[in-house]
SEVEXPA-486495 format. One record per residue (C-alpha): residue in three letters; x, y, z. Coordinates in steps of 0.2 Angstrom, whole numbers, padded with zeros to 4 digits, always signed. Layout:
REM residues N
ALAXYZ/...
//
This chain:
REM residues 80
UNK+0042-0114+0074/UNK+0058-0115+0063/UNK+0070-0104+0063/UNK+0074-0098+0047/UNK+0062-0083+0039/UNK+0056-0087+0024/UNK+0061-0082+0007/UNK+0048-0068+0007/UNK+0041-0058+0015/UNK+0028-0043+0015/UNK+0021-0033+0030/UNK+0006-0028+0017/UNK-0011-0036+0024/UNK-0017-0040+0005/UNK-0002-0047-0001/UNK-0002-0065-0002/UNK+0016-0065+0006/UNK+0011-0057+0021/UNK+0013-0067+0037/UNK+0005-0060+0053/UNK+0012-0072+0064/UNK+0031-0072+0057/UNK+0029-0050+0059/UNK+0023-0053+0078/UNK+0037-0064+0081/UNK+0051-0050+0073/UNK+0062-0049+0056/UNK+0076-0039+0056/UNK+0082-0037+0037/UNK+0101-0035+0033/UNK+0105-0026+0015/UNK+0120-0027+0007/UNK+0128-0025+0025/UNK+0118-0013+0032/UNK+0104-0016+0046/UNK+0088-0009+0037/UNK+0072-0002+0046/UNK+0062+0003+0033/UNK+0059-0012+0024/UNK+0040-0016+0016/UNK+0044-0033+0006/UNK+0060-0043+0005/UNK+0065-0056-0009/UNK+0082-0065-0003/UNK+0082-0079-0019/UNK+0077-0064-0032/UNK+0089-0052-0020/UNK+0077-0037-0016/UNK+0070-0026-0004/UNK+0056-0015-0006/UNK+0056+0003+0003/UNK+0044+0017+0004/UNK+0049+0032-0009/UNK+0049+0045+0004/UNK+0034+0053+0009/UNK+0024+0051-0007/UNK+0007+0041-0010/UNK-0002+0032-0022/UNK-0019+0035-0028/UNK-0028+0024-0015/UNK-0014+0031-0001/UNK-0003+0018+0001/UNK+0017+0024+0001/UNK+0026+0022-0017/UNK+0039+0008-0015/UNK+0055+0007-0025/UNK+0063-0010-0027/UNK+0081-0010-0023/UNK+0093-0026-0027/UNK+0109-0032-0015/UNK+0111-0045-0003/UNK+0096-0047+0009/UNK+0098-0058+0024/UNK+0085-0059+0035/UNK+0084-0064+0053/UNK+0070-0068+0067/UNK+0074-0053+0080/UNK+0068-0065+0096/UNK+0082-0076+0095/UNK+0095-0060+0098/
//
């Protein structure tokens, strides 16, 4: 397996960005300094990350998402 993540990634089962295998092998996401746990989708090229909105749903009871911009660098947590 290589061992750079890719540019994006989702942990959304219907999102076409969404890697099962590259999840089970562990990402840990770096924004703007700053270790982040609570990531749903990261962009490093368009310099995004996508978090849940607090505790709030959407009509089909997914968590609302807000996108916020920095410096995303991700990292494969198996190689720590």
């Amino acid at each position: 397996m290589t061992q750079t993540p890719p540019d994006r990634l989702s942990n959304n089962p219907r999102s076409p960005h969404y890697d099962e295998a590259l999840l089970g092998r562990g990402i840990g996401i770096v924004f703007n300094g700053e270790e982040r746990t609570n990531v749903e989708e990261y962009c490093v090229s368009e310099g995004w990350i996508r978090v849940a909105a607090g505790r709030a749903l959407d009509r089909r009871g997914n968590p609302m998402t807000m996108k916020v911009n920095g410096r995303v660098e991700p990292y494969f947590r198996d190689g720590e």
